[in-house]
C-alpha positions in Angstrom: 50.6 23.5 0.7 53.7 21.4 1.3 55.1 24.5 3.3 53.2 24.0 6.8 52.0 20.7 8.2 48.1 20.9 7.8 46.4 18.7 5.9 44.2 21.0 3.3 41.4 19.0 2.1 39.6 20.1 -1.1 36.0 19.3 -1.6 34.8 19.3 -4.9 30.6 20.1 -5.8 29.8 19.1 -8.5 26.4 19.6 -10.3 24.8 16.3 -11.6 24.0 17.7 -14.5 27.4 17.3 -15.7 26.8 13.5 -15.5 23.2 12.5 -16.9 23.8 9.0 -18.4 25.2 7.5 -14.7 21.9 7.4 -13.0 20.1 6.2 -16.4 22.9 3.1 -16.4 21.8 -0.2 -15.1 23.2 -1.4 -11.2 24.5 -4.5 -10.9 26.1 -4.4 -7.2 23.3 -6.5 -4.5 21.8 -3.1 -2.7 21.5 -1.3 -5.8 19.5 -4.2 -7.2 17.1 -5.0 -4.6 16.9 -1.1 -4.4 15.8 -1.2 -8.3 14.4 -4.5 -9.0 12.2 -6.0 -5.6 12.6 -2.7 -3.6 13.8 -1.9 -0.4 12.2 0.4 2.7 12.8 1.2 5.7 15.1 -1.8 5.4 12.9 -4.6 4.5 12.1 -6.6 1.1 9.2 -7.9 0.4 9.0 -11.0 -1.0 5.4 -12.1 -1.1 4.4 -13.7 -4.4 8.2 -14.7 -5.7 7.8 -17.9 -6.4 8.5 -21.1 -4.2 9.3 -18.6 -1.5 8.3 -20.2 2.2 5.7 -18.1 4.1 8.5 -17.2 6.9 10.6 -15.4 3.8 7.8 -13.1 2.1 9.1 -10.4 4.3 12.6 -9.9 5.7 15.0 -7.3 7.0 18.1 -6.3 5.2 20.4 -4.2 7.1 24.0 -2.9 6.8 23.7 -2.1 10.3 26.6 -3.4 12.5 26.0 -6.7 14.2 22.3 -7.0 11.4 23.4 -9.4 9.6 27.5 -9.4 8.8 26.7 -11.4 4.8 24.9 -8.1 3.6 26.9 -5.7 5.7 30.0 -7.2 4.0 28.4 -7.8 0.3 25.7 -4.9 -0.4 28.3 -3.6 -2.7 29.5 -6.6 -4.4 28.5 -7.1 -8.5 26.4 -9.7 -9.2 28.7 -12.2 -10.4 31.1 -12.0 -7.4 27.9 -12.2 -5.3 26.7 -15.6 -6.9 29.9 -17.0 -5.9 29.6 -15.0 -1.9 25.7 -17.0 -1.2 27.4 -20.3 -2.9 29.9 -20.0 -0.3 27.7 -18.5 2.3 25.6 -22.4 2.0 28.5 -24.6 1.7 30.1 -23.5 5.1 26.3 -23.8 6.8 25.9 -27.0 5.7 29.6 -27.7 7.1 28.7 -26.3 10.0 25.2 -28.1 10.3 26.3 -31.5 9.9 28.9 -31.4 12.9 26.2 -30.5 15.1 23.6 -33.2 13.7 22.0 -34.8 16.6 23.4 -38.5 15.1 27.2 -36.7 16.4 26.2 -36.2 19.8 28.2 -38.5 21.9 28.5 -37.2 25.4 26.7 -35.0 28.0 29.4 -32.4 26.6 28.4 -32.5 22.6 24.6 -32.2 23.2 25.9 -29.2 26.1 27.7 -27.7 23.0 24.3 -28.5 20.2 22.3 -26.8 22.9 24.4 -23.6 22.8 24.9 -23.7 19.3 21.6 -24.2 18.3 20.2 -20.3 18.3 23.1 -19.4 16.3 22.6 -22.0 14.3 18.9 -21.4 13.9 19.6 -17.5 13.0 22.3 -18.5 10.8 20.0 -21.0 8.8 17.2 -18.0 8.4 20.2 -15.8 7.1 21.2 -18.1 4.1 18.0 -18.8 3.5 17.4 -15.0 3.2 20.1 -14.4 1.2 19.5 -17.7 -1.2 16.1 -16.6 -1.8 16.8 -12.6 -2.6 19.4 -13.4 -4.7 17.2 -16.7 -7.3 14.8 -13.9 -7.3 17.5 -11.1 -8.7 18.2 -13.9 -10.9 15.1 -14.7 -12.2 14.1 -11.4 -12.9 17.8 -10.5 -14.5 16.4 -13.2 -17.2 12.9 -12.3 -17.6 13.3 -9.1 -18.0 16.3 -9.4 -20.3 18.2 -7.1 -18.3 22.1 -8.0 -19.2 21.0 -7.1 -23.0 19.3 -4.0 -21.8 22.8 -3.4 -19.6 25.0 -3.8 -22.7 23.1 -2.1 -24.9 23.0 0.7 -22.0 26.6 0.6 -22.0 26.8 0.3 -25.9 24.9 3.6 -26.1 27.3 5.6 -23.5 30.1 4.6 -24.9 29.9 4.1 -28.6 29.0 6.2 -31.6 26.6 4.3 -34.2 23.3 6.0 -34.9 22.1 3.5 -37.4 23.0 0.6 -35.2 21.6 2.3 -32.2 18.5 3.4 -33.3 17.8 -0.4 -35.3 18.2 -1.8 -31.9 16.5 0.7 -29.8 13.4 0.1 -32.5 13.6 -3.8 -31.4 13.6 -3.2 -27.9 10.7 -0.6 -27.5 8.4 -3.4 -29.2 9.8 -6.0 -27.3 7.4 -7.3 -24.8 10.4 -8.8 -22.3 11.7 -5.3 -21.9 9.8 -3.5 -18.6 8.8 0.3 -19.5 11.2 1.1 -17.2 13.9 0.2 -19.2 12.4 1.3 -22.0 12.0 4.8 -21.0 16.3 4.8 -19.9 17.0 3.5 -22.9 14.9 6.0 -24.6 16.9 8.7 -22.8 19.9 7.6 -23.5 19.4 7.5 -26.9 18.6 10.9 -26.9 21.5 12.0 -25.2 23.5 10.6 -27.2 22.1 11.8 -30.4 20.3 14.7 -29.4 22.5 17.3 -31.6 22.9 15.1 -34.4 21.2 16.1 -37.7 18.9 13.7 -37.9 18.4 12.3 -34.7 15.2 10.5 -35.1 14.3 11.0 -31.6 10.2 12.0 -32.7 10.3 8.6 -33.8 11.7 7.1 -31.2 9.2 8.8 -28.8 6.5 7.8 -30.9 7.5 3.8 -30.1 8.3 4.7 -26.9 4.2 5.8 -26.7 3.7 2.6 -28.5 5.8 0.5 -25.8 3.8 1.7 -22.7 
């Protein structure tokens, strides 16, 4: 009402039912994938198993808390891509910083005074990007095992795009694909029958029926 000075503030409900392809849509932003794809409780990831992961890294904490840990606090909501290019950065500027407080630099009473204060941080900072590095080859490898920017477009393909025939040729070649995780299969098995669900012939028995096939 521009006739007082109150600020009226509208809240708007709405019912997710309105909106039943968002949540079926891959994530691609860094808390939303270690959510999805390694898991994420009571703020901790485990990490046991991932390949060429050291023993000190098979379980850490990741927390948006203030004063946590400032990389994921700033991050958790970047995409993938930008987030590549975030840890890549991240380990350029800790190796800066390493290498002006190697112990070959310390000239005086003063420098190694200086290493000796530095060196906590120093040591928590190396365990962060070393965290971080390690969560995020991990996303990676898993992102190409499991084939998951085709199962993302083809997500986004179905949402958006109207093509039965195309959609249900390709849908066919994914639920027999042994790459794609059930998971997957199962959203993009829904999604299909959103889309299609009111068409004539929607071929979704069928698509069931290689969805019980799939797993």
């Amino acid at each position: 009402n521009n006739n007082n000075n109150n600020n009226n503030l509208l809240l708007l409900v709405v019912d997710r039912m309105d909106d039943p392809v968002t949540p079926l849509l891959s994530q691609w932003t860094y808390q939303a994938m270690v959510h999805e794809l390694l898991g994420l409780n009571n703020n901790r990831v485990i990490l046991r198993g991932v390949p060429n992961v050291s023993k000190d890294l098979e379980e850490v904490v990741l927390s948006s808390a203030p004063g946590h840990d400032t990389f994921f606090q700033s991050h958790r909501n970047s995409n993938f891509g930008e987030l590549g290019e975030a840890i890549q950065k991240l380990l350029q500027d800790y190796q800066a910083r390493s290498q002006q407080h190697q112990v070959s630099n310390l000239k005086s009473i003063e420098d190694m005074q200086s290493f000796m204060e530095k060196y906590p941080e120093l040591r928590s900072e190396s365990h962060t990007v070393s965290k971080h590095v390690a969560i995020m080859g991990e996303l990676a490898r898993l992102v190409e095992v499991c084939s998951l920017m085709d199962v993302s477009a083809f997500e986004q393909d179905l949402a958006c795009t109207d093509d039965q025939g195309g959609h249900l040729k390709e849908l066919m070649s994914k639920l027999d694909s042994s790459s794609i995780k059930i998971p997957d299969k199962l959203r993009l098995g829904m999604l299909y029958a959103l889309r299609y669900e009111t068409a004539m012939q929607n071929a979704i028995p069928a698509v069931k029926e290689a969805m019980r096939r799939g797993g």
